[in-house]
N, C-alpha and C positions, 0 to 999 in steps of 0.2 A: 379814580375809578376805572380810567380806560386801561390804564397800566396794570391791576389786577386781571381786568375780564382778560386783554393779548397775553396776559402773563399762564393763565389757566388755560387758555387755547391751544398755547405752545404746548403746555405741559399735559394738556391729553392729546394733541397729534403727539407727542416726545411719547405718553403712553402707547399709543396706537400701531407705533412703529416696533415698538422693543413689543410690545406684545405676538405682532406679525411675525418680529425676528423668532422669538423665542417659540412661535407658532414651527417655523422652519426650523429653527434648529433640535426641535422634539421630533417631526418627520423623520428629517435625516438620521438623528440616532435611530429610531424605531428600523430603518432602512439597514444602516451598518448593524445592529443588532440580528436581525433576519439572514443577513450576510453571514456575521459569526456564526448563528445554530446552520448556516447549508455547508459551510466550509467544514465545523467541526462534525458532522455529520459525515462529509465524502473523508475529513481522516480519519475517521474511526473505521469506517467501510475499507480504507487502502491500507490503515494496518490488520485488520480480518486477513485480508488479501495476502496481504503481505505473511504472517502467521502459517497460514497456508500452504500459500507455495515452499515456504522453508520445511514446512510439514513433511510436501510431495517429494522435496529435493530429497532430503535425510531419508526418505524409504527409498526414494529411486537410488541414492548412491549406497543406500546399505544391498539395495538388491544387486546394485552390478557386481559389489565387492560379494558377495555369497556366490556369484556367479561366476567370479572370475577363480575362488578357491573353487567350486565345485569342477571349471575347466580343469585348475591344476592338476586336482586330485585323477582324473581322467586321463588326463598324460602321463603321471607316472602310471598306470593301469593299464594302459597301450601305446608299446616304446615301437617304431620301427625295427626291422633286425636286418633286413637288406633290400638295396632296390633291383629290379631287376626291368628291362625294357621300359623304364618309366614308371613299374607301378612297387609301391611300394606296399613290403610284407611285412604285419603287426603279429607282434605277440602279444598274446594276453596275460597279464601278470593277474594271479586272482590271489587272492589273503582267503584259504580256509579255516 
């Protein structure tokens, strides 16, 4: 009889512990869980971001290139024809 009762004793502290463990290691996931939705949240937010800026970049480099044919067009339109004391005399070519 004694060998039953320490045998059942064992076996619910033996419960008592795995249940504690199991207690913690449901925390912990719940923990790394909460983890995964704030990470997967900041990258969704950094590729927004991200999106974005490539956005701004392709209108800022389509603006400078517009900007750089609209210079061109400007310089053939007014060539220098001679300098004189430093200052230099433009002609204007006009297309009527």
């Amino acid at each position: 009889m004694c060998i039953t009762v320490c045998t059942s004793i064992f076996l619910l502290a033996q419960i008592k512990r795995l249940l504690r463990e199991r207690t913690d290691l449901d925390k912990r996931l719940q923990q790394r869980d909460e983890e995964v939705s704030r990470l997967e949240g900041r990258l969704q937010q950094a590729v927004k971001d991200r999106t974005s800026l490539q956005a701004n970049l392709a209108s800022a480099e389509k603006e400078v290139k517009d900007t750089k044919k609209a210079n061109d067009l400007l310089k053939q339109k007014v060539q220098p024809i001679y300098t004189f004391g430093g200052f230099c005399f433009f002609l204007y070519f006009c297309s009527l």
